[in-house]
C-alpha positions as CSV (number, residue, x, y, z in Angstrom):
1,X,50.3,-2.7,-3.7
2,X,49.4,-0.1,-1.8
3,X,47.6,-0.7,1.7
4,X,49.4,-4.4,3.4
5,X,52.6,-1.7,4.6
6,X,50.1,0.5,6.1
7,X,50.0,0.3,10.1
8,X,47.3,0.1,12.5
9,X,48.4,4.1,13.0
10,X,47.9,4.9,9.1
11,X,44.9,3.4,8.3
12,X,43.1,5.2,12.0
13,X,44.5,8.5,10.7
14,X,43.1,8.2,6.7
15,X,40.2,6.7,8.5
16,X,39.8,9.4,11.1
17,X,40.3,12.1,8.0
18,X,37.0,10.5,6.6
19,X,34.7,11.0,9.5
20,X,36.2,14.7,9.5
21,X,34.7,14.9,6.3
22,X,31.4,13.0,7.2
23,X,30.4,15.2,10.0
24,X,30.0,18.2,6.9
25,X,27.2,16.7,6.0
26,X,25.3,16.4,9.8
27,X,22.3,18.6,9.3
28,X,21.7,17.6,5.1
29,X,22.0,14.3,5.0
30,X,18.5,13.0,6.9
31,X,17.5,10.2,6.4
32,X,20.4,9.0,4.6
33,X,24.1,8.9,6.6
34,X,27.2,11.0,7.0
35,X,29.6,9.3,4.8
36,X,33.3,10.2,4.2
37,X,35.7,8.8,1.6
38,X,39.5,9.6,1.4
39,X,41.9,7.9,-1.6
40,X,45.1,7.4,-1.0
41,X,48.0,6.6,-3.0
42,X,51.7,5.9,-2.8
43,X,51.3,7.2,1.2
44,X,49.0,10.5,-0.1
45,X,45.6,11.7,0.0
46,X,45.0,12.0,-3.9
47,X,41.2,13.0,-3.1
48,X,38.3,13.6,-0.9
49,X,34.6,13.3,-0.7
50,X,31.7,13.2,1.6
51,X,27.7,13.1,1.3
52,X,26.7,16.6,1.1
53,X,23.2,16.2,1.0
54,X,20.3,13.9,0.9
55,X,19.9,13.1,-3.0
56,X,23.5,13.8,-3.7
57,X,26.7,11.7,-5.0
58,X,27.5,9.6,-2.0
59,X,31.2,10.4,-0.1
60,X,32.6,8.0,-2.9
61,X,31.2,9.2,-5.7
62,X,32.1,12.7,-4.8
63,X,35.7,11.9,-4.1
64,X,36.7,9.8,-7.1
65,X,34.8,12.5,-9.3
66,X,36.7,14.8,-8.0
67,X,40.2,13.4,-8.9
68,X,41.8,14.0,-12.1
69,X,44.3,11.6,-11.7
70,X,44.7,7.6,-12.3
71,X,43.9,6.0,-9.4
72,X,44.5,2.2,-10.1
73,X,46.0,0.0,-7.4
74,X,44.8,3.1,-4.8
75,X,43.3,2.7,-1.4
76,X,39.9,4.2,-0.4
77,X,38.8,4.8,3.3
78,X,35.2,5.0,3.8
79,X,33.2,5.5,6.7
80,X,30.1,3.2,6.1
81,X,30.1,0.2,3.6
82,X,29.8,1.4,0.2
83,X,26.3,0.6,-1.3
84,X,25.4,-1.5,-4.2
85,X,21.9,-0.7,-5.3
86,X,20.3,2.0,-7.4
87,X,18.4,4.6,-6.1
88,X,18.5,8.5,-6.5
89,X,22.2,7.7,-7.0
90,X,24.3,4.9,-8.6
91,X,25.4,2.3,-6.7
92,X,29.3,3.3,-5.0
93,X,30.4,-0.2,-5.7
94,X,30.4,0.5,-9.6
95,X,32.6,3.6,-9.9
96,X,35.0,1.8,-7.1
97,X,35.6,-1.0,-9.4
98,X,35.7,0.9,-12.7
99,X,38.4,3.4,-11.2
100,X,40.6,0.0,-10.4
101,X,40.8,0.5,-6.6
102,X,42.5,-2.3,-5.1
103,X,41.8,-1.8,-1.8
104,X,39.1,-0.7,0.3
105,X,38.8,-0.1,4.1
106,X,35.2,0.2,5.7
107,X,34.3,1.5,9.3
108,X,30.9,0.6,9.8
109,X,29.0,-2.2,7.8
110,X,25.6,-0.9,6.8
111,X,22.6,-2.6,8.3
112,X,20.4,-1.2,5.0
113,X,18.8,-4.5,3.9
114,X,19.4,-3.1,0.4
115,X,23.3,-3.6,1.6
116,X,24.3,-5.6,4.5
117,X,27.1,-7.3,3.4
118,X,26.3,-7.2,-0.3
119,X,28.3,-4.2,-0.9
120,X,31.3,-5.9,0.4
121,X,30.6,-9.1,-1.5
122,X,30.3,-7.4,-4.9
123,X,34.0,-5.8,-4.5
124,X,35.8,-8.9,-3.4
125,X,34.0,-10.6,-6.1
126,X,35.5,-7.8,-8.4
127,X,39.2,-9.0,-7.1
128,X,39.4,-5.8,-4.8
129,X,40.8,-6.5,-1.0
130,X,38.3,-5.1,1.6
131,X,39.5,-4.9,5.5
132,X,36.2,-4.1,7.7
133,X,36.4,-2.2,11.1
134,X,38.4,0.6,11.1
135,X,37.6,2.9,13.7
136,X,34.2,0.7,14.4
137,X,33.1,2.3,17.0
138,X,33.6,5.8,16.3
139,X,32.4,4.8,12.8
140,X,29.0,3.2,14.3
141,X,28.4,6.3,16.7
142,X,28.6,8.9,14.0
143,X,25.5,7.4,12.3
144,X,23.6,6.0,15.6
145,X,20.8,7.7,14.2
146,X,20.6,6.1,10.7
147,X,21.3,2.7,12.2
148,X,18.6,3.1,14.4
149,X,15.9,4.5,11.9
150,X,16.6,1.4,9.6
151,X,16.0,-1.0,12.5
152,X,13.2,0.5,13.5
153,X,11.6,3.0,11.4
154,X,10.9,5.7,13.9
155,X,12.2,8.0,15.0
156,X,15.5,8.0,17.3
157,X,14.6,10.2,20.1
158,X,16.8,12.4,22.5
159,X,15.8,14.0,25.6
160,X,17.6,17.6,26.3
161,X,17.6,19.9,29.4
162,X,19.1,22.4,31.2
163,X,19.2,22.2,34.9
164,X,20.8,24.1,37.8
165,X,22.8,22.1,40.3
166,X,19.8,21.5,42.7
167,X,18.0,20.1,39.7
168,X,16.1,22.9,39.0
169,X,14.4,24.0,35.0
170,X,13.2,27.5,36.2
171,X,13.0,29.3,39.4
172,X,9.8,29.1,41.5
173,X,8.0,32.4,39.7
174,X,8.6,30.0,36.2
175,X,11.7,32.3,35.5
176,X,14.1,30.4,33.7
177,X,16.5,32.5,31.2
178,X,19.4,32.2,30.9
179,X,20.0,28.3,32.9
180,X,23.2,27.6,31.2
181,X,26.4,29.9,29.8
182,X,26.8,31.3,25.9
183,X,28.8,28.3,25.3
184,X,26.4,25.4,26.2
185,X,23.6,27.2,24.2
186,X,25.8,27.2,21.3
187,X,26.3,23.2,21.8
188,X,22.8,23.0,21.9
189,X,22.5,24.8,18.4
190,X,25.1,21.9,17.0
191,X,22.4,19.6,18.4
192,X,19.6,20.8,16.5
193,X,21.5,20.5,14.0
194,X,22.3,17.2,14.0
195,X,18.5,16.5,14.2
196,X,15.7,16.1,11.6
197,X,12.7,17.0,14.0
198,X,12.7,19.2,17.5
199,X,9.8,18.8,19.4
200,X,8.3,20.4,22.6
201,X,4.5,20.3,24.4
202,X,2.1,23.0,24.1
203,X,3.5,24.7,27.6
204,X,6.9,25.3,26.4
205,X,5.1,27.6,23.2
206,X,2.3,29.0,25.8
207,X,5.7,29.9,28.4
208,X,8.3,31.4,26.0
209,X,7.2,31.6,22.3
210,X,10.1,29.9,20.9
211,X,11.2,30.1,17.2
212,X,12.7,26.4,17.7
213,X,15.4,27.5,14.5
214,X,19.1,26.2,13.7
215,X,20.7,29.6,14.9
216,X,23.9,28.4,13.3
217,X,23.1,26.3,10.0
218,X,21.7,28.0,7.0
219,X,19.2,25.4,5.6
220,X,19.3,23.1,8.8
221,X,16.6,23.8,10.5
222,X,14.6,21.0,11.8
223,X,11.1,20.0,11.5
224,X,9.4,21.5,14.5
225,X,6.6,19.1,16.5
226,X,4.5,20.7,18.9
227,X,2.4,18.4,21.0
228,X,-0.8,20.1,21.5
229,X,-4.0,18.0,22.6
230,X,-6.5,20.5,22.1
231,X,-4.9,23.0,19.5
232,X,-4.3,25.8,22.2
233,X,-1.3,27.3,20.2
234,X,-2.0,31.0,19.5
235,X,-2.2,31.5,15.6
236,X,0.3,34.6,16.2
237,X,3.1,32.7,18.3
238,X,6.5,32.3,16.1
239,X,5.9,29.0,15.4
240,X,2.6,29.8,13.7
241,X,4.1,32.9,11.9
242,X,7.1,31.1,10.2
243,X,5.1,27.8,9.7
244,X,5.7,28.8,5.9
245,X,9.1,29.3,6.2
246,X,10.2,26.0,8.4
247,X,8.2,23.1,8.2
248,X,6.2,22.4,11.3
249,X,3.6,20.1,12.8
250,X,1.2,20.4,15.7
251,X,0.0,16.6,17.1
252,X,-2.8,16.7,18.6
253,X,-5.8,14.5,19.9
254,X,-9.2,13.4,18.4
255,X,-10.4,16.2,16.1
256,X,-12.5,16.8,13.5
257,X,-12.0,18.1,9.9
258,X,-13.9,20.5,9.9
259,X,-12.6,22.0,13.3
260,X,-11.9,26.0,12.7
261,X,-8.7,26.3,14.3
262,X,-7.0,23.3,12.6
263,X,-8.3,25.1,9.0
264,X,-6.5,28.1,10.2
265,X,-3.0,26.4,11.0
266,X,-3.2,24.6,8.0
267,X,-4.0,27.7,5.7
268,X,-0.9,29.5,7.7
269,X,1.3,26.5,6.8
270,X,1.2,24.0,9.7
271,X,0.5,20.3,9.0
272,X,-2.0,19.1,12.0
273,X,-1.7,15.6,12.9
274,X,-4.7,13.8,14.6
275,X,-3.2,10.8,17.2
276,X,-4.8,10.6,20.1
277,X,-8.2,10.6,22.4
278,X,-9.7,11.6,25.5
279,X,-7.1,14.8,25.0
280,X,-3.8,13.0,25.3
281,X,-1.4,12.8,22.2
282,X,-0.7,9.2,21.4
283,X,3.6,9.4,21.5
284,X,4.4,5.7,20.1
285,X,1.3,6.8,16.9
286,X,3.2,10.2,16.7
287,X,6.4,8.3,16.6
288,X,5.1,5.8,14.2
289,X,3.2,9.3,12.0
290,X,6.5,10.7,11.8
291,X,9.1,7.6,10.5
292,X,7.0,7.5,8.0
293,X,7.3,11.3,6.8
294,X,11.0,10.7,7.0
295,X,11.9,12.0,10.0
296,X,14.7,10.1,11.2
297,X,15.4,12.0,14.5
298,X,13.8,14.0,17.3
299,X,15.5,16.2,19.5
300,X,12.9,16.8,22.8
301,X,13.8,20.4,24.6
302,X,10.7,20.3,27.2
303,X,8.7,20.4,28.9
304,X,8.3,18.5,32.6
305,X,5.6,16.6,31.4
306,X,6.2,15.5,28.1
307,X,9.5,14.1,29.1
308,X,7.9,12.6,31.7
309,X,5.0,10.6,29.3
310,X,8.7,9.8,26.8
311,X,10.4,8.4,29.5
312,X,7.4,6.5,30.4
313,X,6.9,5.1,27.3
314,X,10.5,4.1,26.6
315,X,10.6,6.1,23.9
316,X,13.6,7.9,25.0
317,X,17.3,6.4,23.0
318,X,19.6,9.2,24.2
319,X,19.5,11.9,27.1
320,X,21.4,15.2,26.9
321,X,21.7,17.2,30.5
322,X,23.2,20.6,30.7
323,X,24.1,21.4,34.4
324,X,25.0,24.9,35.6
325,X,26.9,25.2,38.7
326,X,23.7,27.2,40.2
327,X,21.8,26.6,43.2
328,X,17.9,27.8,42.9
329,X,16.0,25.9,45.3
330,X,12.3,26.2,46.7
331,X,10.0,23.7,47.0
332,X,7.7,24.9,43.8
333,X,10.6,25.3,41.3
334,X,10.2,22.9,38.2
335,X,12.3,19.8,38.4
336,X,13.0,18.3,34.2
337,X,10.7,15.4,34.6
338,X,7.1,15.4,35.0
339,X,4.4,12.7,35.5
340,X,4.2,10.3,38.8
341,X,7.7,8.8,38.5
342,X,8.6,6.1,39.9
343,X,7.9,4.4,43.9
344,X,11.4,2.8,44.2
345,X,15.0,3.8,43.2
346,X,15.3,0.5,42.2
347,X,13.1,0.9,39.4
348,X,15.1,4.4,38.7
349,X,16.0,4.3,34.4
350,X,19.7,4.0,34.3
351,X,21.7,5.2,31.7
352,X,25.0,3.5,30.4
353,X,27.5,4.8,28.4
354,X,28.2,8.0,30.0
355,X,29.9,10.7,28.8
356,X,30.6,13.9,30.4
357,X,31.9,17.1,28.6
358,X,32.8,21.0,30.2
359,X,31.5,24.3,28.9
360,X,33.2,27.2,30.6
361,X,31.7,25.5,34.2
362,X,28.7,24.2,32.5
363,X,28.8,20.3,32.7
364,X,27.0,18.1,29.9
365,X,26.2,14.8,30.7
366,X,25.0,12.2,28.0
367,X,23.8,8.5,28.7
368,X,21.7,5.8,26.9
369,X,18.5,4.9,28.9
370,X,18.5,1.3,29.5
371,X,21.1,0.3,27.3
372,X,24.4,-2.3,28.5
């Protein structure tokens, strides 16, 4: 039988081979997982699979579809419990019993209430051994955001800036290109996208007239939010112009239908979401708007104050800070974080989980607001 001579060693590395796979699919997959599959078979990969894209095969369809050969008594390494249900696809616990695997090994369990366990249950109630937790954690991190959006059905939300040393988002004349190196800009492309939706306030358009694109991902490109209580966005700004072209939405407060400037974003493609009063966007409506469009994810790029309002909220799951070894100073220059703050450090947000990455001298820092 293949699989009880494997070591702890084996399985990590056939495990480790499917979230290689899995992370081909980051940018496609919203709102459904990364998934990888890998088959093996006396001590070799006989085939591979991922999910490519949202409404595709899942990782182990695509791999045992893909294999010409007989693969009874074979092993299978998947990332994320293998579903049991019908939807746009057919359930991956059908083809995995009709292809006589006779083992499985699963990373993550899915907390899907259409799986939970059920997937598991249905293959060892076919006869077919199943050994949960391989690579768990690195398993659970891959698809944070899925888990999240199931739980909760919002959106999971990630705070990103660029800083100098001293702290500083732009110099004191509002100067503020380039922060960071080639390198960390290009991470912050990966970011987007990994993300379903990247949202900025109304100063951030007004100040640089961003495009807010996937520079590196044909097809990627995430939904772009624009928080905007009064609609002051200029109709020939980029995100206006190329509203056709990449889905984009403009939240704003109170307004009326028959208001002139919403009819004109609308007729140039934007959708215009009303969720708020006395000219402040409501961010736990817009959060709520947008779960239910689907969008599983929000990457936040700025500004001051709408991180500020986020953080106030605790609406914030994941902070990404990009810190150039540069020293700016002067008592007017922009500091990431808008709004009144806080009175005492004690009441500071902390962040756990901590990671810290290099980018040619540019440090990235990552933390989980007020998580254990």
């Amino acid at each position: 039988m293949e699989g009880s001579e494997l070591t702890i060693e084996q399985k990590q590395y056939y495990m480790g081979r499917a979230l290689e796979l899995a992370k081909k699919g980051m940018g496609y997959t919203n709102p459904n997982p990364m998934v990888g599959c890998v088959i093996v078979k006396n001590g070799k990969i006989v085939a591979e699979g991922y999910h490519e894209k949202c409404g595709g095969f899942h990782a182990e369809r695509n791999a045992l579809l893909s294999c010409k050969e007989d693969v009874t008594g074979a092993s299978a390494f998947v990332t994320l419990e293998p579903c049991c249900h019908y939807g746009k696809t057919p359930p991956c616990t059908e083809i995995i019993i009709e292809r006589g695997i006779k083992k499985v090994y699963v990373g993550s369990m899915d907390s899907n209430p259409l799986v939970g366990g059920k997937g598991v249950k249905i293959l060892q109630e076919a006869g077919i051994e199943v050994e949960c937790g391989i690579l768990k954690e690195e398993c659970d991190k891959l698809n944070e955001i899925f888990f999240h959006y199931i739980e909760h059905k919002t959106p999971f939300v990630a705070m990103k800036y660029a800083q100098t040393l001293d702290g500083k988002i732009a110099c004191s004349s509002g100067d503020s290109k380039w922060i960071t190196n080639e390198v960390s800009r290009n991470h912050v492309q990966e970011l987007r996208k990994q993300y379903a939706g990247i949202m900025v306030g109304i100063g951030t358009v007004l100040a640089d007239n961003p495009m807010l694109n996937c520079r590196i991902a044909k097809g990627a490109d995430p939904v772009r939010i624009i928080c905007d209580s009064t609609l002051r966005i200029p109709m020939d700004s980029n995100i206006v112009k190329t509203a056709k072209e990449i889905p984009t939405i403009v939240a704003c407060s109170e307004i009326q239908e028959e208001d002139k400037k919403k009819q004109k974003l609308e007729e140039a493609g934007v959708t215009v979401l009303s969720c708020g009063r006395d000219n402040q966007v409501d961010l736990r409506k817009l959060m709520k708007l947008l779960g239910e469009r689907n969008i599983d994810s929000v990457l936040v790029e700025g500004g001051s104050e709408i991180h500020g309002n986020l953080l106030k909220e605790h609406l914030i799951d994941k902070v990404y800070v990009y810190i150039a070894p540069k020293l700016v100073g002067g008592r007017n220059s922009k500091s990431p974080i808008g709004g009144d703050g806080i009175m005492k450090m004690a009441d500071a947000t902390f962040l756990s989980h901590v990671a810290v990455q290099q980018f040619n001298g540019d440090i990235l820092v990552t933390g989980y607001p007020g998580k254990e």
